[in-house]
C-alpha positions as a Markdown table, in Angstrom:
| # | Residue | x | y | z |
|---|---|---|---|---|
| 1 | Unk | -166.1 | 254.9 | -20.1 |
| 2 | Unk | -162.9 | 252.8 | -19.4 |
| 3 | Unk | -163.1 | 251.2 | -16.1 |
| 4 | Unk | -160.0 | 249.6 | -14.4 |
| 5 | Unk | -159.0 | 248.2 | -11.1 |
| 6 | Unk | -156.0 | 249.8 | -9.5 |
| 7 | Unk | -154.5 | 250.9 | -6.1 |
| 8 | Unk | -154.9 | 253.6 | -4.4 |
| 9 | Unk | -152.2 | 254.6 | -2.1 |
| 10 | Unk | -152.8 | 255.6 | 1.7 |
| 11 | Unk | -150.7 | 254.9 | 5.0 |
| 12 | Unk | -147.7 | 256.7 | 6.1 |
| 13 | Unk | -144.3 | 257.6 | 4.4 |
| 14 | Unk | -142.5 | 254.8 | 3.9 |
| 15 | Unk | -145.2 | 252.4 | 5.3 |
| 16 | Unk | -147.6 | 253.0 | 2.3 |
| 17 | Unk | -150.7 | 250.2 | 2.5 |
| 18 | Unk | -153.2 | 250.6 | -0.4 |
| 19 | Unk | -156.6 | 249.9 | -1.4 |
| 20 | Unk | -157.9 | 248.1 | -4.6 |
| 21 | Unk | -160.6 | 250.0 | -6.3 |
| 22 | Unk | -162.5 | 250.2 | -9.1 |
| 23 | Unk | -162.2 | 253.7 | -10.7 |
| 24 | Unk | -162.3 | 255.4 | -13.7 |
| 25 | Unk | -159.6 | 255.8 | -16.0 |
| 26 | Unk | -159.2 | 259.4 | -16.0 |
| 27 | Unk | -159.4 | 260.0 | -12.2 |
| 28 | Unk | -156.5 | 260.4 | -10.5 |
| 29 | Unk | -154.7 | 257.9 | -8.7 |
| 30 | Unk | -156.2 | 258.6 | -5.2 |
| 31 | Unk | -158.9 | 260.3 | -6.2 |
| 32 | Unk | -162.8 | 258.9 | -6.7 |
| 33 | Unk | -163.4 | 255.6 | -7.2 |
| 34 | Unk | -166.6 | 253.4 | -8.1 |
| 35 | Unk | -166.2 | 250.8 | -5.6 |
| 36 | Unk | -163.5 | 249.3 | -3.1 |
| 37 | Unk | -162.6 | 245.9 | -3.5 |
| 38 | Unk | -160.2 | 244.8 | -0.9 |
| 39 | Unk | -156.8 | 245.7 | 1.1 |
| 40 | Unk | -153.4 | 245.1 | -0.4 |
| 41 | Unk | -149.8 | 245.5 | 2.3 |
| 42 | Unk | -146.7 | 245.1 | 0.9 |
| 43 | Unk | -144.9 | 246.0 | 4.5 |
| 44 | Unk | -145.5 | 242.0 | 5.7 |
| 45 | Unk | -143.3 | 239.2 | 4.4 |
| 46 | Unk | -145.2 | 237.8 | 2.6 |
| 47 | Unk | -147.5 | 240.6 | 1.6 |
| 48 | Unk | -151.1 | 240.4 | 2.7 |
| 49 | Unk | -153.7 | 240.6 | -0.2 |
| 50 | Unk | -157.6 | 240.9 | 0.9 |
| 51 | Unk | -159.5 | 240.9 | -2.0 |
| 52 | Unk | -163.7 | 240.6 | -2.0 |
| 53 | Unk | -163.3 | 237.4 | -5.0 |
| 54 | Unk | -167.2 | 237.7 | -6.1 |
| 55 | Unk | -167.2 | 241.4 | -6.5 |
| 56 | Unk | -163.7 | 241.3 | -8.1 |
| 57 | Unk | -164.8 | 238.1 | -10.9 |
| 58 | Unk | -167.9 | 239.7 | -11.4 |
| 59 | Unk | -166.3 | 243.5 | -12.7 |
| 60 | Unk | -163.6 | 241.6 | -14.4 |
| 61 | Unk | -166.2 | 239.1 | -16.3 |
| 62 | Unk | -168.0 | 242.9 | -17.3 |
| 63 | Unk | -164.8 | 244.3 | -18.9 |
| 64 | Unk | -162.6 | 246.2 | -16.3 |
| 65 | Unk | -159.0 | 245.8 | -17.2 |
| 66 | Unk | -156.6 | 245.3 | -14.0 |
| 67 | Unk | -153.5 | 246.9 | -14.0 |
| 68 | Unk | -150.3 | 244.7 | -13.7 |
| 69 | Unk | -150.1 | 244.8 | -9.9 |
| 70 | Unk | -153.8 | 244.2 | -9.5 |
| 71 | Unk | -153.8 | 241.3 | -12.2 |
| 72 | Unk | -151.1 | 240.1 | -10.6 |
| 73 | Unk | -152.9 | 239.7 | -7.3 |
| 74 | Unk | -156.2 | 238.6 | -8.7 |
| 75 | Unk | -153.9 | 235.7 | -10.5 |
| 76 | Unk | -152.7 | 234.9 | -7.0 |
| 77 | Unk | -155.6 | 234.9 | -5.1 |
| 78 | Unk | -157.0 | 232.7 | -8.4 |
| 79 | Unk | -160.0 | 235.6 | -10.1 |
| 80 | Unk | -157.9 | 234.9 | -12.9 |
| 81 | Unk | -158.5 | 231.3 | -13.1 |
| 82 | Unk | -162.0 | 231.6 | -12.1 |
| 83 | Unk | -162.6 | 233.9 | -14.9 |
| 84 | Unk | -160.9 | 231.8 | -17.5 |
| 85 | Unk | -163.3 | 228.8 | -15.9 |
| 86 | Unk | -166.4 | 230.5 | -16.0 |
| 87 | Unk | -165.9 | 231.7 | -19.8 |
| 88 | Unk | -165.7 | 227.8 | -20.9 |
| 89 | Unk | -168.6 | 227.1 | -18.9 |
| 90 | Unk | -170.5 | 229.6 | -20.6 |
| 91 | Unk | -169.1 | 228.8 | -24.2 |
| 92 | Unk | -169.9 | 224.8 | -22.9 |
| 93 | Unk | -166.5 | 223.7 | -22.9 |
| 94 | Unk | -166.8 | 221.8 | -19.4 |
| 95 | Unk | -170.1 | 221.8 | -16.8 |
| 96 | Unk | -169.8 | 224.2 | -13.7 |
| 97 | Unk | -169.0 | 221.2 | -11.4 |
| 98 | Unk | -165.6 | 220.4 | -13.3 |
| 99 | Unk | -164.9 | 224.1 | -13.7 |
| 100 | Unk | -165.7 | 224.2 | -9.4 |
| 101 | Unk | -163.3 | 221.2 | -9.2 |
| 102 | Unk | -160.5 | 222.0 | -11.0 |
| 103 | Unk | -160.6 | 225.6 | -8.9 |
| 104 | Unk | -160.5 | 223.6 | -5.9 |
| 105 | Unk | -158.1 | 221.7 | -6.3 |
| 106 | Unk | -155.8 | 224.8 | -7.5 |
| 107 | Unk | -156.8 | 226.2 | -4.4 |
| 108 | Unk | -155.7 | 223.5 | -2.5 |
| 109 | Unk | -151.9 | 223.2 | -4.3 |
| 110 | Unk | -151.6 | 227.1 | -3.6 |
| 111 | Unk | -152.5 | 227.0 | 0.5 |
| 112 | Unk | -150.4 | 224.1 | 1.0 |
| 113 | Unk | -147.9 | 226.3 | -1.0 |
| 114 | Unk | -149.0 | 229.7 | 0.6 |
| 115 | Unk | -148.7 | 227.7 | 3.6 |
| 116 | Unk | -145.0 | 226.3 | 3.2 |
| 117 | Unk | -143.6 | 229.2 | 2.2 |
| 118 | Unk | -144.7 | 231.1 | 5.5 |
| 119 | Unk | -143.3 | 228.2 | 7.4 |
| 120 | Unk | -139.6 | 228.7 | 5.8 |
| 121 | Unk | -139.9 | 231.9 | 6.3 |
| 122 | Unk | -141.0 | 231.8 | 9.9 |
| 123 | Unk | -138.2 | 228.8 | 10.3 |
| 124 | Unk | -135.6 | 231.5 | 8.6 |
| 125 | Unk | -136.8 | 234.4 | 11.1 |
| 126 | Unk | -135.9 | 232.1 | 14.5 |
| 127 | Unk | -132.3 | 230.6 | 12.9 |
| 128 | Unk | -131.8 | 234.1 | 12.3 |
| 129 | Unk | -133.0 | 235.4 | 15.6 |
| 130 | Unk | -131.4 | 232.5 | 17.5 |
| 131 | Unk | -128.2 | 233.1 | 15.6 |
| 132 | Unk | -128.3 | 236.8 | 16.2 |
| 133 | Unk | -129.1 | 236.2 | 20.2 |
| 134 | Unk | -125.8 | 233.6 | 20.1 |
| 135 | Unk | -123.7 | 236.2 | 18.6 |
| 136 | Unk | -124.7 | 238.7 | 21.2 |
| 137 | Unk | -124.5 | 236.3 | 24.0 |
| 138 | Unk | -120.8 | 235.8 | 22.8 |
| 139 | Unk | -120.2 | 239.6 | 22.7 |
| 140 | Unk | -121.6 | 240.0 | 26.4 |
| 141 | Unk | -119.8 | 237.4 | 27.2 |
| 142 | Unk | -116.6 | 238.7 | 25.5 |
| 143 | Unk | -117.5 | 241.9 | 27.1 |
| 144 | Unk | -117.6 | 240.4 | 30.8 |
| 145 | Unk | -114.3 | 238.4 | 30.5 |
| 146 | Unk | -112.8 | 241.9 | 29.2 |
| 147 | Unk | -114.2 | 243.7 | 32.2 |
| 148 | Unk | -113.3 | 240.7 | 34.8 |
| 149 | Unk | -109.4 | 241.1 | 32.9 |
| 150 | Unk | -109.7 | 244.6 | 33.6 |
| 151 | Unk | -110.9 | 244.8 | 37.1 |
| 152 | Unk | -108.1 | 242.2 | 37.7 |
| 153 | Unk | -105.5 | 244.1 | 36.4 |
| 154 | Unk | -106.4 | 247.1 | 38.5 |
| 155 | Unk | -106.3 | 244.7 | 41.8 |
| 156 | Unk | -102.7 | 243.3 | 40.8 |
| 157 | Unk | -101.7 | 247.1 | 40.6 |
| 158 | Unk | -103.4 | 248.1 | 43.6 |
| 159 | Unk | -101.4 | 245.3 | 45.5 |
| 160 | Unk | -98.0 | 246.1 | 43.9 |
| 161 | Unk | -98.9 | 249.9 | 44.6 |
| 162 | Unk | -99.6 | 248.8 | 48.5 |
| 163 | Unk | -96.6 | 246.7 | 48.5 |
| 164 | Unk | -94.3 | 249.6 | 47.0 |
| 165 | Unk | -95.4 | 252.1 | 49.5 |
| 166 | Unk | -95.2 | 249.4 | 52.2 |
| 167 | Unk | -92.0 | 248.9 | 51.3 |
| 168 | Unk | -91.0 | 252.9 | 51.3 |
| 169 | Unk | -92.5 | 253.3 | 54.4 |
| 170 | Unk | -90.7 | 250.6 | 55.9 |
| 171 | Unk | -87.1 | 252.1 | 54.3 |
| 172 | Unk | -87.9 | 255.3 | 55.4 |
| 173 | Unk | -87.9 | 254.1 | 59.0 |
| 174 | Unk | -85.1 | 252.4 | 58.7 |
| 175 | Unk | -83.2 | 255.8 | 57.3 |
| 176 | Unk | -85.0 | 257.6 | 60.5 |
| 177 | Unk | -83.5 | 255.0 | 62.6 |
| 178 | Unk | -79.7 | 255.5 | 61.6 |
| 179 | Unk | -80.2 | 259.2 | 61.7 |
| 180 | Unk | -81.0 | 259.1 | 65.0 |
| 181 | Unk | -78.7 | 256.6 | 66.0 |
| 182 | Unk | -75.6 | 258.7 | 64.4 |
| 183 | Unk | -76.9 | 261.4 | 65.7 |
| 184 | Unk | -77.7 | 260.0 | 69.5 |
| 185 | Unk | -73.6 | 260.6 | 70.4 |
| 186 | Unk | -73.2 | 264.1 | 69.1 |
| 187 | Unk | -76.1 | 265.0 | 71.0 |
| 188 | Unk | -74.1 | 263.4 | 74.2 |
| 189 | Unk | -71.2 | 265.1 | 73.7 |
| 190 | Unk | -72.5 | 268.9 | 73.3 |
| 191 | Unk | -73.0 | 269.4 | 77.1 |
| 192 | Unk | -69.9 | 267.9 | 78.2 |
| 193 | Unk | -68.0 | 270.1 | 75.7 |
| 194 | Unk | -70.2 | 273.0 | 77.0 |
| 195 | Unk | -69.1 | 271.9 | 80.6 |
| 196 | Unk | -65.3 | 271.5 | 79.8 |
| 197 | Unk | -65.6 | 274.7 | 77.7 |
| 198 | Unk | -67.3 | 276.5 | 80.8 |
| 199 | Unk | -65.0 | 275.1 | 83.4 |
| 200 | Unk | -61.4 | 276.6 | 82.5 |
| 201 | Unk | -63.4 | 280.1 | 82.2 |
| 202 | Unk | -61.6 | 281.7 | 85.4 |
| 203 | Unk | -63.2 | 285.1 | 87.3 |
| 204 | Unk | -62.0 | 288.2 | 86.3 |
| 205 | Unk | -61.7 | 290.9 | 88.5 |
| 206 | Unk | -64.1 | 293.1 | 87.6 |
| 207 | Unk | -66.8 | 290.0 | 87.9 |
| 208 | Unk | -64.8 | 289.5 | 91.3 |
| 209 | Unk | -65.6 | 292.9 | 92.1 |
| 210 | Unk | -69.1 | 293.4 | 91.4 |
| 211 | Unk | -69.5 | 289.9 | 93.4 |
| 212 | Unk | -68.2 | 292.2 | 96.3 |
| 213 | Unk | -70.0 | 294.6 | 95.6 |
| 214 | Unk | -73.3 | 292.9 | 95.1 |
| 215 | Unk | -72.8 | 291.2 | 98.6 |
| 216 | Unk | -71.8 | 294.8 | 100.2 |
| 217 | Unk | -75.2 | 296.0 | 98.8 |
| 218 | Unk | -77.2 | 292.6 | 100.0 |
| 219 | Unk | -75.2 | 292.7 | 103.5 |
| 220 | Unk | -76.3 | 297.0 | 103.6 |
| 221 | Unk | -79.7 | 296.1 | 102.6 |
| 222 | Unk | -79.8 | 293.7 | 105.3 |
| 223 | Unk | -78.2 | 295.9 | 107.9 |
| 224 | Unk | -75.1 | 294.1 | 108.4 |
| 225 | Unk | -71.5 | 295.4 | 107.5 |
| 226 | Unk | -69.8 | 293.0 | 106.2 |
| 227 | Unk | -65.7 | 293.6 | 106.8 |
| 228 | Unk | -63.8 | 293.5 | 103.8 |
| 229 | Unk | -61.5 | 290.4 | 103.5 |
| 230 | Unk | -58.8 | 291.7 | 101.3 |
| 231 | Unk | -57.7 | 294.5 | 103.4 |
| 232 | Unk | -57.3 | 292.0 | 106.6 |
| 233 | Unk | -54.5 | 289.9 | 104.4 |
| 234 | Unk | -52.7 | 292.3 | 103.6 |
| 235 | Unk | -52.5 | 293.7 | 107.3 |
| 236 | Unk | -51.4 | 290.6 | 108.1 |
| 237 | Unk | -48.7 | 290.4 | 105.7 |
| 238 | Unk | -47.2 | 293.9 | 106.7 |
| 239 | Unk | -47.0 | 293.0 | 110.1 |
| 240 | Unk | -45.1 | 289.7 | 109.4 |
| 241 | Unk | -42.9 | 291.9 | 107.1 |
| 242 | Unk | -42.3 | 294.5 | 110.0 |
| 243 | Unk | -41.7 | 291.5 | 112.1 |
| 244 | Unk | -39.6 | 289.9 | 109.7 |
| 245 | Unk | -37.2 | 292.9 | 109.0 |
| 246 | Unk | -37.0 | 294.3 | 112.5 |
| 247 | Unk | -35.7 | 290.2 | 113.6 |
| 248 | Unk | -33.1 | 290.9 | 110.6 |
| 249 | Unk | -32.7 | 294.6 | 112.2 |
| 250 | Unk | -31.4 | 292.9 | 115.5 |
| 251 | Unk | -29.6 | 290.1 | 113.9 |
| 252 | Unk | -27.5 | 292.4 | 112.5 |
| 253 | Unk | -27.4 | 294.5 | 115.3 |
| 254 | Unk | -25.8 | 291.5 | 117.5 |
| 255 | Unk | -23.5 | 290.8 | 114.9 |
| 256 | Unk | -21.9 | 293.9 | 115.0 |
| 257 | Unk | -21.5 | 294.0 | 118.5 |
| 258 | Unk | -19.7 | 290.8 | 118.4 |
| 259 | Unk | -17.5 | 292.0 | 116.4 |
């Protein structure tokens, strides 16, 4: 049967990890397999790849064909190389202590590389998160001097909104204050035009009258008649009228007897 070594998928949607196995050809792609050889996750930068090397040199050295992605791997990790050393050892190209050298020393180039490239990338990922904290420390700062502008703003308007009532407050008085100084004299004058307009208001008769009367009735009530005053003047004028004309009476009298 056709053996190869591929990936099986697993993980969750959109953070897929898989597993390398060894499986048949005609099982399905996460289906059996013969053996699991190691851990492959393409979510980290740069992608981690656990591979078991002796188990994975000794099924390629018995024929199992890697697919692409897997070959690729096993070429990074160095099966690849190992496997292309061990057939020239067997064929007696070169001894198994060059063939150990020459994979050491590949090892070595591809750590320090391995190695390098992590660094840049880790130097990339703190520019980029310094820059990124800069840029926000600009915004909030941005932000702040807005809001400082803004708070401002609203003080400078609170004043001049103070100052304008202030200032209507202070006119209104002022408007209060004429009003009642114009109108200070009119008040003044009312009662002394009520007094002259009350003062040339003479007694009629009738009020005369029920004066009288309204004495007669407190004088009565208090059991004292009172003489009326009006009858008393005229008395007195008829008796210097008799007077009067009976002095004329004998004037004339004496003038006819003298003559």
């Amino acid at each position: 049967m056709a053996v190869k070594i591929r990936l099986a998928r697993r993980g969750r949607k959109k953070l897929a990890i898989y597993d390398v196995v060894v499986a048949d050809a005609r099982a399905p792609r996460d289906g059996r397999f013969i053996e699991k050889l190691g851990l492959y996750n393409p979510n980290t930068n740069p992608a981690t790849i656990e591979i078991n090397e002796d188990k994975a040199l000794n099924w390629v050295l018995k024929g199992a064909k890697p697919t692409d992605t897997v070959r690729a791997m096993l070429s990074y990790r160095g099966i690849m190389l190992k496997k292309h050393l061990q057939i020239g050892v067997q064929k007696g190209a070169i001894t198994q202590e060059e063939a150990d050298k020459k994979f050491e020393e590949w090892s070595k180039n591809k750590e320090e590389k391995i190695t390098s490239k992590v660094n840049t990338i880790t130097k990339k990922q703190e520019e980029e998160k310094k820059a990124r904290l800069a840029a926000e420390a600009k915004i909030k700062e941005a932000r702040t001097q807005e809001r400082l502008e803004k708070q401002k703003e609203l003080e400078a308007s609170a004043v001049e909104a103070a100052r304008e009532a202030a200032g209507e407050e202070e006119t209104e008085e002022e408007v209060t204050d004429e009003v009642a100084v114009e109108e200070t004299p009119a008040t003044e004058t009312k009662p002394s035009q009520e007094k002259k307009a009350s003062a040339p208001e003479a007694e009629t008769p009738a009020d005369s009258a029920s004066q009288a009367a309204a004495g007669e009735e407190t004088s009565a009530e208090a059991g004292v008649v009172a003489e009326p005053t009006q009858p008393k003047a005229k008395a007195e004028e008829s008796k210097e009228e008799k007077e009067e004309k009976q002095d004329e009476g004998s004037s004339s009298e004496e003038e006819k007897k003298a003559e």
